[in-house]
KOLLO-38706 format. One line per 4 residues: number of its first residue (from 1); their letters; for each residue x, y, z of N, C-alpha, C. Coordinates in nm, 3 decimals. Atoms other than C-alpha are relative to their C-alpha. Example, Ala and Ser with C-alpha at 12.3 -4.5 7.8 and 13.67 -1.06 7.14 Angstrom:
BEGIN
1 = AS = 0.089 -0.119 0.000 1.230 -0.450 0.780 0.090 0.120 0.000  -0.082 -0.119 -0.006 1.367 -0.106 0.714 -0.077 0.109 0.073
! end
This chain:
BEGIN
1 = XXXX = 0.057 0.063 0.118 -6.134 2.500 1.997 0.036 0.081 -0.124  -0.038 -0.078 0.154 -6.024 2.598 1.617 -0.103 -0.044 -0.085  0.100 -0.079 0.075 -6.237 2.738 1.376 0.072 -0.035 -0.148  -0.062 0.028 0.102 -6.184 2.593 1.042 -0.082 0.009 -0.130
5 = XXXX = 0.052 -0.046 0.098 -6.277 2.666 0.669 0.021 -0.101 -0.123  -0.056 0.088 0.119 -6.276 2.349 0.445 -0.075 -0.001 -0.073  0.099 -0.067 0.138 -6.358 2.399 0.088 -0.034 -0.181 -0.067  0.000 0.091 0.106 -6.536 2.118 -0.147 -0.057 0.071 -0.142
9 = XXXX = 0.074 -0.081 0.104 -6.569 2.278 -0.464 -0.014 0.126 0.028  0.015 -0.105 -0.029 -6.765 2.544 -0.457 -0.060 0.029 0.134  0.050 -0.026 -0.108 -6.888 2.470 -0.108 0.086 0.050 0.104  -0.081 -0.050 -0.100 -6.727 2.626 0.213 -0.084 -0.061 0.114
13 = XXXX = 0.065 0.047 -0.081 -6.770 2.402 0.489 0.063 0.064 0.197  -0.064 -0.052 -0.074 -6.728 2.604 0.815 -0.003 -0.097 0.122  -0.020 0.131 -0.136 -6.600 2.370 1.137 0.061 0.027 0.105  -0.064 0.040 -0.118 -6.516 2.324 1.482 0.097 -0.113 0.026
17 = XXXX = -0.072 0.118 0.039 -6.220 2.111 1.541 0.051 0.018 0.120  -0.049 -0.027 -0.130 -6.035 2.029 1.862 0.068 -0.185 0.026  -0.077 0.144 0.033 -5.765 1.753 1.940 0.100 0.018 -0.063  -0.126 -0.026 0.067 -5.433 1.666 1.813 -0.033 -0.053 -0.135
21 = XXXX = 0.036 0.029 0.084 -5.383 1.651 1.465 0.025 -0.130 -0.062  -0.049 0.132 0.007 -5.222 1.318 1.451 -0.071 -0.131 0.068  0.091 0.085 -0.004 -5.515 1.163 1.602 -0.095 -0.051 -0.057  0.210 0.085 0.080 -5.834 0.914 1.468 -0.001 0.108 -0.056
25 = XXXX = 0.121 -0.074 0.005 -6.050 1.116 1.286 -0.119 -0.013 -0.010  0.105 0.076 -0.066 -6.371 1.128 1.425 -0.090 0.188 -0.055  0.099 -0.092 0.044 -6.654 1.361 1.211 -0.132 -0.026 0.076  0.138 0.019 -0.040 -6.992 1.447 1.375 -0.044 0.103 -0.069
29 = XXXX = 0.064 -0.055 0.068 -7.261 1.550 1.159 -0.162 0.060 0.099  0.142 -0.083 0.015 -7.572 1.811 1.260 -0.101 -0.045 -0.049  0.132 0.012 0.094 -7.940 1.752 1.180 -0.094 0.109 -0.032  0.105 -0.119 0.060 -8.199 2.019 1.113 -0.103 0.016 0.155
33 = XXXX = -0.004 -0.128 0.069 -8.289 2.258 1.286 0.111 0.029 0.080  -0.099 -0.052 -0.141 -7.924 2.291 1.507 0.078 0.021 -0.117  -0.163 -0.059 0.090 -7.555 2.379 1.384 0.065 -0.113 0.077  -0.115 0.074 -0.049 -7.215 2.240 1.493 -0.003 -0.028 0.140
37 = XXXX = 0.001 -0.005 -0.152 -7.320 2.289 1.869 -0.133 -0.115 0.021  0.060 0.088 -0.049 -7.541 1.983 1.878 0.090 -0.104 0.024  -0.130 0.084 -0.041 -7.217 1.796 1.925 0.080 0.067 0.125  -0.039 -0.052 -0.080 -7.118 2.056 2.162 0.059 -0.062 0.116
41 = XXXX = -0.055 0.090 -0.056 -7.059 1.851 2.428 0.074 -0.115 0.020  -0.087 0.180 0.009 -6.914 1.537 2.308 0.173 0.075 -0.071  -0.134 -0.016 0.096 -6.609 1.726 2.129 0.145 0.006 0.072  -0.062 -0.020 -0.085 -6.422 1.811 2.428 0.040 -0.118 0.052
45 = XXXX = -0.055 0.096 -0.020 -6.403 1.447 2.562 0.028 -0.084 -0.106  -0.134 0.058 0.116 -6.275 1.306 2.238 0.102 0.045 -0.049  -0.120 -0.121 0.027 -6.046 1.553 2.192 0.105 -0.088 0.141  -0.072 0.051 -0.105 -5.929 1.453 2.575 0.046 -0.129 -0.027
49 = XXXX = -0.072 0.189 0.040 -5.876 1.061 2.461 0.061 -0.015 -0.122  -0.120 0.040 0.098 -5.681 1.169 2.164 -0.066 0.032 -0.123  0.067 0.013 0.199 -5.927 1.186 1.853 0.011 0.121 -0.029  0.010 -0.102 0.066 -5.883 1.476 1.613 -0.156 -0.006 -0.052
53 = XXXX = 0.178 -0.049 0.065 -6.298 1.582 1.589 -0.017 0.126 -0.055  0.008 -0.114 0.112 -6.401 1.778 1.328 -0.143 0.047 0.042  0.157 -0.052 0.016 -6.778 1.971 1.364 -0.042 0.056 -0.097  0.041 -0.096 0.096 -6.912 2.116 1.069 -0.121 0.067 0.029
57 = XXXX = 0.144 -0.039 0.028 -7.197 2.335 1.018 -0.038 -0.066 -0.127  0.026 0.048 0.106 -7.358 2.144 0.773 0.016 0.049 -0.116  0.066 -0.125 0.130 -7.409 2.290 0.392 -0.151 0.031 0.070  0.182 -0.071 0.000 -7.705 2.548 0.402 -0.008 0.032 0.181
61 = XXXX = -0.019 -0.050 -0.178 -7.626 2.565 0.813 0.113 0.114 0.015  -0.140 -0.068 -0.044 -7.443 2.842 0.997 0.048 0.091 -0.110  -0.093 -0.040 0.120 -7.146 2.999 0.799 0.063 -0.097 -0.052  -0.047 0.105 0.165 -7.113 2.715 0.539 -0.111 0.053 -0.099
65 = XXXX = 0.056 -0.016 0.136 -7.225 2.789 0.207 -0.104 -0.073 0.005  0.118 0.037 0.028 -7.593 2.780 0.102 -0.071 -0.009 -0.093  0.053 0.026 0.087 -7.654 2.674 -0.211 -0.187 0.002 -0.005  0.169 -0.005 0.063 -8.019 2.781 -0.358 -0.066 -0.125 -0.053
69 = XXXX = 0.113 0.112 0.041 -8.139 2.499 -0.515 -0.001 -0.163 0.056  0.012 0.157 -0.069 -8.259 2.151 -0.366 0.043 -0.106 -0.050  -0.050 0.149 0.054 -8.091 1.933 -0.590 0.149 -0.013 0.080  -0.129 0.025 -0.092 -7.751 2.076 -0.398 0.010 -0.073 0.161
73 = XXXX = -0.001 0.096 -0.148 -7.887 1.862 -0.058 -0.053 -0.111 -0.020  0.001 0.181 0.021 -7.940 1.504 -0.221 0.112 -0.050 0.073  -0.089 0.114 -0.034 -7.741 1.260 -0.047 0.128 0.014 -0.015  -0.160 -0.020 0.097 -7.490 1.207 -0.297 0.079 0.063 -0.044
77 = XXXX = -0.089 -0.103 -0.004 -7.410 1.513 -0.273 0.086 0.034 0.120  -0.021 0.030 -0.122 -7.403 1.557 0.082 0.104 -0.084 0.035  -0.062 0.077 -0.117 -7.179 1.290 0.205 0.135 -0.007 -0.138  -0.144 -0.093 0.088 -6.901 1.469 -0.096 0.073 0.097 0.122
81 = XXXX = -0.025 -0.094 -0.066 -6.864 1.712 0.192 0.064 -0.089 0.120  -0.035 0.060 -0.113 -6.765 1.444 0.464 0.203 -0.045 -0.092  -0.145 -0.009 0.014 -6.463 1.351 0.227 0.102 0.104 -0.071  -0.088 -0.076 0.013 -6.361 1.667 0.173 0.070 0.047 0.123
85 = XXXX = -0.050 -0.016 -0.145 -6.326 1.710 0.549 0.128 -0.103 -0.014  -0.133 0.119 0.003 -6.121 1.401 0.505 0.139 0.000 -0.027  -0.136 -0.060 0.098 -5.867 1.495 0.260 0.076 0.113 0.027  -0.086 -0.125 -0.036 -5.822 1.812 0.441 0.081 -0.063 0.123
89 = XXXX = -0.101 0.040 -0.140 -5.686 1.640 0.757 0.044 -0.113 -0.050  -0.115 0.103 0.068 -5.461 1.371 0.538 -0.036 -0.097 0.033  -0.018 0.153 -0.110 -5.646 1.066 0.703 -0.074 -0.012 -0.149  0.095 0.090 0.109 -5.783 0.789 0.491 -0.096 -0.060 0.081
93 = XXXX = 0.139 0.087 -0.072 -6.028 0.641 0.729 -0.036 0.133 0.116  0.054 -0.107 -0.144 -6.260 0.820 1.011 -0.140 -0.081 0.052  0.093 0.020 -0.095 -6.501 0.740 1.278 -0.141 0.090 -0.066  0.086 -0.108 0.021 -6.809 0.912 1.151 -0.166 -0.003 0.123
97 = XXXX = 0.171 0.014 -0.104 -7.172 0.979 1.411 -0.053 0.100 -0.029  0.099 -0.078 0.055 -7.456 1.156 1.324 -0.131 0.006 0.057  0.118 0.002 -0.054 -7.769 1.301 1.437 -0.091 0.037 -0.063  0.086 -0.084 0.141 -8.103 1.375 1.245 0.013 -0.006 -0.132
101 = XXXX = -0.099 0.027 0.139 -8.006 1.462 0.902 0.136 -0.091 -0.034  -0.094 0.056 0.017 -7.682 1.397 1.029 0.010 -0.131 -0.049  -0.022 0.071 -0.017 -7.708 1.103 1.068 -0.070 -0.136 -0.119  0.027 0.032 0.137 -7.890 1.030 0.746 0.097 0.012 -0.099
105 = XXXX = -0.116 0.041 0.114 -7.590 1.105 0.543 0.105 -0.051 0.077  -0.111 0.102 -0.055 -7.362 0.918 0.777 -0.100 -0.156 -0.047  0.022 0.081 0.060 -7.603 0.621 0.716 0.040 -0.005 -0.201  -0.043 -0.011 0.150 -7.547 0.712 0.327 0.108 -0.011 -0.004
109 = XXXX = -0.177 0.016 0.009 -7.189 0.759 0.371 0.068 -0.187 0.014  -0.056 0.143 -0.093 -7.132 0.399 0.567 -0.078 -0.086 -0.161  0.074 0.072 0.078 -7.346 0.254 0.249 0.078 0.027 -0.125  -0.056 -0.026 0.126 -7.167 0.410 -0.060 0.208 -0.079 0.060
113 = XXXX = -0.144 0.004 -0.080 -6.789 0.396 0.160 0.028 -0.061 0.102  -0.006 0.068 -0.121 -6.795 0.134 0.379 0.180 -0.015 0.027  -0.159 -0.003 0.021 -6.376 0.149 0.300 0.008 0.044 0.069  -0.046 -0.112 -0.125 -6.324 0.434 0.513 -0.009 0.039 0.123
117 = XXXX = 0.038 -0.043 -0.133 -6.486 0.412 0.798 0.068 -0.100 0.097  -0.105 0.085 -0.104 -6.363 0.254 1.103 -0.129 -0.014 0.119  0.175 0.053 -0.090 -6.720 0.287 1.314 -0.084 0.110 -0.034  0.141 -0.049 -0.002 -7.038 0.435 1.278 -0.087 0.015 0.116
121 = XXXX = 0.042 -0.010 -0.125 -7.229 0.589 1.557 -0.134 0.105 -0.035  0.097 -0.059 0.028 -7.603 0.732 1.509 -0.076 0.027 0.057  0.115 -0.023 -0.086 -7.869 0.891 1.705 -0.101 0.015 -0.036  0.116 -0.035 0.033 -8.180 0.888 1.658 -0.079 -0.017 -0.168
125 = XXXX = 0.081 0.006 0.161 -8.267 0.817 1.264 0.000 -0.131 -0.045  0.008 0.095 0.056 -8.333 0.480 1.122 0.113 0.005 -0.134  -0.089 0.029 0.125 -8.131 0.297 0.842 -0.117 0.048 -0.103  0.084 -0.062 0.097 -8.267 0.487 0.531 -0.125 -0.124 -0.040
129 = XXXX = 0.097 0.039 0.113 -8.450 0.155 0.361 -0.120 -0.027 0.140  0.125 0.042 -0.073 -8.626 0.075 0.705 -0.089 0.126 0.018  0.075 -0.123 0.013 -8.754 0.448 0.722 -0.089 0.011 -0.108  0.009 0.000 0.112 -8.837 0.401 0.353 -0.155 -0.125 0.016
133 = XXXX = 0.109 0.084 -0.045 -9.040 0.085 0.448 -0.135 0.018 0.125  0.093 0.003 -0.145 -9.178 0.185 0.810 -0.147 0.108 -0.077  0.124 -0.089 0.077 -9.356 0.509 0.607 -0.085 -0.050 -0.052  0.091 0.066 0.068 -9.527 0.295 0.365 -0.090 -0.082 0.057
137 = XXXX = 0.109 0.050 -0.078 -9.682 0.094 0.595 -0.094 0.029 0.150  0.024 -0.056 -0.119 -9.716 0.275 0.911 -0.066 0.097 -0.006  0.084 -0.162 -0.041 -10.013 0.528 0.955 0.024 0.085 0.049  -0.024 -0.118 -0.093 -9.890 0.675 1.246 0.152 0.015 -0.032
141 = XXXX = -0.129 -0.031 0.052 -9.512 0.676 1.101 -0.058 0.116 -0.099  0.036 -0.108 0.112 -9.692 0.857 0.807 -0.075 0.183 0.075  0.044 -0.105 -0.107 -9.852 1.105 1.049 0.112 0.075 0.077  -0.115 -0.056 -0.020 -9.551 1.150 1.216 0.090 0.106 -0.055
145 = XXXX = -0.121 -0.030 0.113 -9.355 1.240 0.928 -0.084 0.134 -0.066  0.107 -0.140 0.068 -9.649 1.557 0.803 0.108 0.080 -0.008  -0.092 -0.099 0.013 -9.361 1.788 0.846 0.069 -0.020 -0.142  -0.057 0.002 0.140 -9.173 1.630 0.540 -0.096 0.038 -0.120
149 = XXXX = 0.111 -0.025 0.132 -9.478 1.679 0.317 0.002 0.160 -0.009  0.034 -0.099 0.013 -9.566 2.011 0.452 0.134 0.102 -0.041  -0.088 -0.139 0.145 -9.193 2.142 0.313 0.062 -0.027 -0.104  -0.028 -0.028 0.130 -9.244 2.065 0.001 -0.081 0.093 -0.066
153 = XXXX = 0.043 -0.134 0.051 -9.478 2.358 -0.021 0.103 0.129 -0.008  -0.113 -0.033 0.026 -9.307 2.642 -0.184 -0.019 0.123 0.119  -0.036 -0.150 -0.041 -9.202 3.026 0.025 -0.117 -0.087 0.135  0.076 0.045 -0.084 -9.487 2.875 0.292 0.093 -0.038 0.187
157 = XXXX = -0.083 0.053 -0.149 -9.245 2.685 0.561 0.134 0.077 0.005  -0.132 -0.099 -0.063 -8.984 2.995 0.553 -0.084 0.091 0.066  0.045 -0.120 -0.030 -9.223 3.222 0.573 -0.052 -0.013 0.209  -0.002 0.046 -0.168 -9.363 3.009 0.915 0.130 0.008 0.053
161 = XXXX = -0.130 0.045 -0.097 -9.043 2.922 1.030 0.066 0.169 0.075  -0.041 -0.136 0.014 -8.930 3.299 1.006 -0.088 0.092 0.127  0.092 -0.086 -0.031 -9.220 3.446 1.186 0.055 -0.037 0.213  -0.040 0.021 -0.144 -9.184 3.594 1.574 0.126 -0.070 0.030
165 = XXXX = -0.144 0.018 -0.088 -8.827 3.569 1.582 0.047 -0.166 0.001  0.005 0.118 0.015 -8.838 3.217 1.480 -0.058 -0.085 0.114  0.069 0.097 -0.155 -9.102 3.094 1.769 0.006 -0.139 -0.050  0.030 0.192 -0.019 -9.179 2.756 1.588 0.128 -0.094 0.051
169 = XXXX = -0.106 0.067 -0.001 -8.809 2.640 1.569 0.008 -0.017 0.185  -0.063 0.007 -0.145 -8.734 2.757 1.956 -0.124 -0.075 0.049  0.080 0.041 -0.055 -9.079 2.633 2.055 0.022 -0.159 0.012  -0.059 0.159 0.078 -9.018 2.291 1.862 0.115 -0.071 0.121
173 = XXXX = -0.085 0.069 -0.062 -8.715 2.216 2.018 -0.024 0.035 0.176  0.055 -0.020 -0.132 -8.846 2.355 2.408 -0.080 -0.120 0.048  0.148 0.063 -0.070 -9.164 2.127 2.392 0.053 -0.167 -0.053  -0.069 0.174 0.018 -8.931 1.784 2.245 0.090 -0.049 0.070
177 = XXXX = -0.136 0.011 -0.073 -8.655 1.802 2.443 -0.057 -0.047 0.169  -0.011 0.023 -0.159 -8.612 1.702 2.820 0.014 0.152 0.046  -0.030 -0.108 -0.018 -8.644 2.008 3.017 0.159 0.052 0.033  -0.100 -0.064 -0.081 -8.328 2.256 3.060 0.113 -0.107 -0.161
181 = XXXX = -0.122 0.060 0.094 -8.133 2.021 2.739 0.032 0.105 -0.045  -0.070 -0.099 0.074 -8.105 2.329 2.541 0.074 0.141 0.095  -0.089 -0.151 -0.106 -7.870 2.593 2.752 -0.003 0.117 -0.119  -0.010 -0.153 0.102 -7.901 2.954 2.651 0.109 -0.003 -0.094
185 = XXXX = -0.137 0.032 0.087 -7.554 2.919 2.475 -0.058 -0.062 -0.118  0.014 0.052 0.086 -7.714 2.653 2.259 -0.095 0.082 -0.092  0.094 -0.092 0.110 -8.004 2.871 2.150 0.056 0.130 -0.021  -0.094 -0.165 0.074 -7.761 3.209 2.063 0.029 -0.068 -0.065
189 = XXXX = -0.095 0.058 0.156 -7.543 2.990 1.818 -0.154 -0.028 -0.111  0.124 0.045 0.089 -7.915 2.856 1.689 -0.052 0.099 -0.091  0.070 -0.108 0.061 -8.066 3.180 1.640 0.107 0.118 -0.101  -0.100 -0.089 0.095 -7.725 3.333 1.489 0.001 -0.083 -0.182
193 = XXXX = -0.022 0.079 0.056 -7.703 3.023 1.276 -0.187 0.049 -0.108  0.156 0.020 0.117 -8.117 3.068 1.133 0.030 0.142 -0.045  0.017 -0.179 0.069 -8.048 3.445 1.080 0.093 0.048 -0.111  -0.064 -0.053 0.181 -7.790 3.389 0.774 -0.109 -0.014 -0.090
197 = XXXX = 0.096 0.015 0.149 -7.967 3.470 0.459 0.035 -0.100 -0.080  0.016 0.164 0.088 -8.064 3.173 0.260 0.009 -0.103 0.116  -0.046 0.126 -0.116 -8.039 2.953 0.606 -0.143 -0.074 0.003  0.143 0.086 -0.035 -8.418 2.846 0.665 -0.007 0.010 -0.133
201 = XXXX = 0.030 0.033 0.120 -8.454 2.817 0.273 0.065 -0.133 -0.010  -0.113 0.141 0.022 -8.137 2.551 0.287 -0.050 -0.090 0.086  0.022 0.122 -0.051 -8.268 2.361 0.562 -0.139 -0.062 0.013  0.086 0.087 0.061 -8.590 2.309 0.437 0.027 -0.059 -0.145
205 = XXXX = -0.046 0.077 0.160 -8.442 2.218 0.078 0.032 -0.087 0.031  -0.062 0.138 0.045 -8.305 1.915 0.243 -0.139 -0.115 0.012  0.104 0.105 0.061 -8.638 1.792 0.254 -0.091 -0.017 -0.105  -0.004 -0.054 0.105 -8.722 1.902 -0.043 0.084 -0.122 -0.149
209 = XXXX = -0.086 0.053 0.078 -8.440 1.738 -0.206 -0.014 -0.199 0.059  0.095 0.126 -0.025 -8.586 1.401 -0.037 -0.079 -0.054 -0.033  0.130 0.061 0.059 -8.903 1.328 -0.177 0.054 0.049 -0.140  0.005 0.013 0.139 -8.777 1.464 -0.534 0.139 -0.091 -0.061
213 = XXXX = -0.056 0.123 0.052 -8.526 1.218 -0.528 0.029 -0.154 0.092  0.026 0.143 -0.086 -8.665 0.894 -0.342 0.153 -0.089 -0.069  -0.029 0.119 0.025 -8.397 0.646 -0.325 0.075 -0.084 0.047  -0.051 0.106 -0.045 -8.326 0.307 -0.281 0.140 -0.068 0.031
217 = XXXX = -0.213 0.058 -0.023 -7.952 0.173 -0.115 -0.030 -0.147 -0.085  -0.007 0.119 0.089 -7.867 -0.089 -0.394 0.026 -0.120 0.048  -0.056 0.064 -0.081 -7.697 -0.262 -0.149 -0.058 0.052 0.156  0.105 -0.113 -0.108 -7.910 -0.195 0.170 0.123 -0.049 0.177
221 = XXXX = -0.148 0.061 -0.179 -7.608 -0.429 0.467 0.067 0.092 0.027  -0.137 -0.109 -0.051 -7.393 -0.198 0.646 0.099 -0.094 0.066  -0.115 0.081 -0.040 -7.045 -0.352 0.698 0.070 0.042 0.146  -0.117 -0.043 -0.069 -6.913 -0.113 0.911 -0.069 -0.036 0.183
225 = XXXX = 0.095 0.021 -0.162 -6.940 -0.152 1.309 -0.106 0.098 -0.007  0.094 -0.123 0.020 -7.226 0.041 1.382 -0.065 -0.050 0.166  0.085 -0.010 -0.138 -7.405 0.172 1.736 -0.078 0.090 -0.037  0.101 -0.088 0.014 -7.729 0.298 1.750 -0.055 0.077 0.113
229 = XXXX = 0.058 -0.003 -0.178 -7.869 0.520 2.045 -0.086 0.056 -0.066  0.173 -0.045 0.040 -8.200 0.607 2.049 -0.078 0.043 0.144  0.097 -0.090 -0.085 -8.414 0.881 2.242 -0.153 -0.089 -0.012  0.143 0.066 0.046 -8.756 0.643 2.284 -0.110 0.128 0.045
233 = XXXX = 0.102 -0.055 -0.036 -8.918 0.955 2.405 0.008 0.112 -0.151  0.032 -0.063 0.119 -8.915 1.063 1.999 -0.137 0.037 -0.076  0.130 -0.011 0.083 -9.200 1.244 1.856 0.012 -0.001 -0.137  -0.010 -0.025 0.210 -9.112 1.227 1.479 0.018 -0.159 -0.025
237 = XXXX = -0.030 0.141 0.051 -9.004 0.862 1.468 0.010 -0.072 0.104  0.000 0.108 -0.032 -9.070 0.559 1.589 0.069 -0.079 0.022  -0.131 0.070 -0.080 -8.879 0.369 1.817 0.010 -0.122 -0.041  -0.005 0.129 0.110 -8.956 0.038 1.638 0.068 0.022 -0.176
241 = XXXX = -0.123 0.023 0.036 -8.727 0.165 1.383 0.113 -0.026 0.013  -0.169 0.016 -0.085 -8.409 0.187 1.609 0.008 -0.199 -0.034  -0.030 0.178 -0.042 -8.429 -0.227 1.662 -0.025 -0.099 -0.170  -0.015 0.044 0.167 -8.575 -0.274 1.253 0.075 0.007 -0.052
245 = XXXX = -0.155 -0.008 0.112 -8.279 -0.130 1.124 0.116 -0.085 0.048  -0.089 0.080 -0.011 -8.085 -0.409 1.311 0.030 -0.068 -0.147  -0.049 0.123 0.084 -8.117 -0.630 1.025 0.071 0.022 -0.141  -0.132 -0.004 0.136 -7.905 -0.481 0.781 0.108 0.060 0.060
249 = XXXX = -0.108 -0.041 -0.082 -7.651 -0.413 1.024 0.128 -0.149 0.025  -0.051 0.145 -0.060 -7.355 -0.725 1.034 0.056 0.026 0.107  -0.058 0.033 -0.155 -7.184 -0.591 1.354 -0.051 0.145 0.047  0.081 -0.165 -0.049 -7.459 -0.340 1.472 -0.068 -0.047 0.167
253 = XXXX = 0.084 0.012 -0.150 -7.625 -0.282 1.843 -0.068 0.131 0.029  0.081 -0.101 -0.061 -7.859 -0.057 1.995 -0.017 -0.022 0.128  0.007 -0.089 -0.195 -7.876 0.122 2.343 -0.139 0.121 -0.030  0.155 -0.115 0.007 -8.248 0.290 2.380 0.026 0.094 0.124
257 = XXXX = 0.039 -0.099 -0.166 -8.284 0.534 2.683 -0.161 0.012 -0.041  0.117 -0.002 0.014 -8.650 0.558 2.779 -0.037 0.082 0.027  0.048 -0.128 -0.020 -8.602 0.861 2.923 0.061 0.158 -0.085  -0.054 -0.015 0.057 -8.450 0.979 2.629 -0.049 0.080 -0.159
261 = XXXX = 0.081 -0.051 0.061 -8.611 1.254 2.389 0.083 -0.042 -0.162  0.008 0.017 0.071 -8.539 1.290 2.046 0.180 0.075 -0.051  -0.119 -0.076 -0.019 -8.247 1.529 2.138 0.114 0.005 0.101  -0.080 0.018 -0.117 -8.025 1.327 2.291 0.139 0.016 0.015
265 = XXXX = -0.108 -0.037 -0.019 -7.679 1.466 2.259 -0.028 0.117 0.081  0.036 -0.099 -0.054 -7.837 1.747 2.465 -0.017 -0.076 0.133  0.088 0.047 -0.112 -8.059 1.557 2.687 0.107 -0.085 0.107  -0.038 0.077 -0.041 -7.808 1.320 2.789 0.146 -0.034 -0.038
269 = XXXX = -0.056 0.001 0.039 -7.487 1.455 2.728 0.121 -0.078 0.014  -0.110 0.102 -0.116 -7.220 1.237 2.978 -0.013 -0.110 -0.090  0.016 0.176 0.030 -7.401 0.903 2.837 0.032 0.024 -0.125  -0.028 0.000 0.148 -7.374 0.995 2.464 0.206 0.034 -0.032
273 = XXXX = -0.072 -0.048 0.081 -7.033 1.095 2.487 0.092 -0.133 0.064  -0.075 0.082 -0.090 -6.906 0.816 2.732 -0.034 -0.132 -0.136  0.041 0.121 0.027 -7.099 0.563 2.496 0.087 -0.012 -0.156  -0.058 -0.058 0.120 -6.965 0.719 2.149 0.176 -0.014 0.063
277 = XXXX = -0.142 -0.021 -0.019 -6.633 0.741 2.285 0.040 -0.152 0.017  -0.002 0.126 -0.025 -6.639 0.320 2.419 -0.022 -0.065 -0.171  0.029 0.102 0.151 -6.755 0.203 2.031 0.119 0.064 -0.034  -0.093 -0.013 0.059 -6.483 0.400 1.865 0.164 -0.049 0.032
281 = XXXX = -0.173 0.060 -0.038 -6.167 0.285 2.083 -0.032 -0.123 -0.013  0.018 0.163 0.049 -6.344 -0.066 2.015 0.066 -0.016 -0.142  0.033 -0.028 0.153 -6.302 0.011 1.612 0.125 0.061 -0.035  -0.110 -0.076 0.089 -5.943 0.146 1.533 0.021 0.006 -0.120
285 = XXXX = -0.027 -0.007 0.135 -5.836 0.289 1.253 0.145 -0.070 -0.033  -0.150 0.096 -0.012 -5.593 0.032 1.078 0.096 0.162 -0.074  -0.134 -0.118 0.031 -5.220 0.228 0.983 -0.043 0.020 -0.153  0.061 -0.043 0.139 -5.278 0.405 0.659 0.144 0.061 -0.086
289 = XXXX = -0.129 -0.047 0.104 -5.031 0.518 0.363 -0.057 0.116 -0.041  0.028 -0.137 0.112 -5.038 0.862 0.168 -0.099 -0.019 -0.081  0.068 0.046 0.139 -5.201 0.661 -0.108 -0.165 -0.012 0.007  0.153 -0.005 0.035 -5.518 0.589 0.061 -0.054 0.142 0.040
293 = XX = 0.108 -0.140 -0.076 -5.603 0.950 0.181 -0.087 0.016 -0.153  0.102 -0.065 0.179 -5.757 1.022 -0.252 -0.078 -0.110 0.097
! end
């Protein structure tokens, strides 16, 4: 696997990459609280069927640059960093899938750039406006969701997160997961990844940078193909999002697992990568010119 350093600006986005370079390209995005190794497993069999996959550590994850202030993890900033990946490997279109966060600025991405993509593949997070809607009316969605409130208090949720060697994070992901998903391997990269300075500041700023800038997709349809899988054994969100966010989907589907936590590129690594790998050879990328890689 190669170890790669692509710049946007002033960001440095550090990545895992593996595959020829003349294949697809096929980005998977990280959610909070992992790195590039929550894809860990799927990179190796797309690599084997040909796709050039990229992994980033997100911004504010890992060794990518961690901008201090919360306005640098809005959205629209965020999914700047997917086409700088782009431009560095000369393609004009890419496969993009996402988990968590990830998979919040891959929904953003597929909504601003529906041009570029070629499929969409998401785990676990609702289409932003049905999340946007389910909160407002859902008690126990709103209950759910206490974590987003509680980090918008300030120095408070580093100072927890920080404490005992970071117990909440490892605990967190121990007591959500299916037993045995996280392999020691996964929690060394985790705990190397929370122990850069400024790292648990950046990845609570992206919720942070959420509630101080609520907002609405102008255009809420997603064009692009799109597959949804969904862990129904999620404690943060509600599995009656996965099937709500059909309806702004024109060529969308969902696959639930029931025995299927919240962390399912872990939990259920074979099926996520067998299933991710079946939508994208559905979805080719058409032949492209020089012209469209800008």
């Amino acid at each position: 696997m190669e170890r790669l350093r692509i710049h946007n600006g002033d960001i440095t986005l550090d990545c895992r990459a593996a595959g020829a370079e003349s294949g697809e390209l096929v980005i998977l995005l990280h959610g909070f609280p992992e790195c590039w190794t929550a894809w860990r497993q799927q990179i190796q069999p797309l690599a084997d069927a040909g796709y050039r996959v990229i992994v980033p550590d997100m911004r504010g994850y890992g060794c990518s640059s961690r901008p201090r202030h919360h306005k640098r993890y809005r959205l629209d900033e965020l999914i700047t960093d997917i086409d700088a990946i782009r431009r560095y490997c000369g393609q004009s279109h890419l496969h993009l899938g996402g988990h968590d966060w990830g998979a919040a600025v891959a929904w953003w991405y597929a909504l601003h750039h529906p041009q570029r993509l070629a499929s969409l593949t998401i785990v676990n997070v609702p289409h932003p406006l049905t999340f946007l809607e389910t909160l407002r009316s859902s008690p126990l969605q709103l209950f759910k969701s206490w974590y987003i409130f509680f980090f918008q208090l300030p120095v408070i949720p580093e100072w927890l997160i920080k404490r005992g060697n970071y117990a909440l994070l490892r605990l967190t992901l121990k007591k959500t997961s299916n037993k045995g998903a996280f392999a020691d391997e996964d929690l060394r990269y985790l705990l190397h990844s929370w122990q850069q300075p400024g790292s648990v500041r950046a990845m609570v700023n992206y919720y942070r940078a959420l509630l101080r800038n609520i907002v609405r997709p102008a255009q809420p349809q997603i064009t692009v193909p799109t597959r949804i899988l969904w862990g129904e054994r999620d404690i943060a969100l509600s599995s009656s999002m996965a099937s709500n966010s059909l309806q702004y989907l024109h060529n969308g589907e969902l696959i639930s697992y029931p025995d299927g936590s919240h962390w399912l590129t872990h939990d259920l690594p074979a099926e996520v990568s067998a299933r991710l790998l079946e939508h994208i050879s559905r979805h080719p990328v058409a032949t492209e010119s020089a012209a469209d890689v800008l």
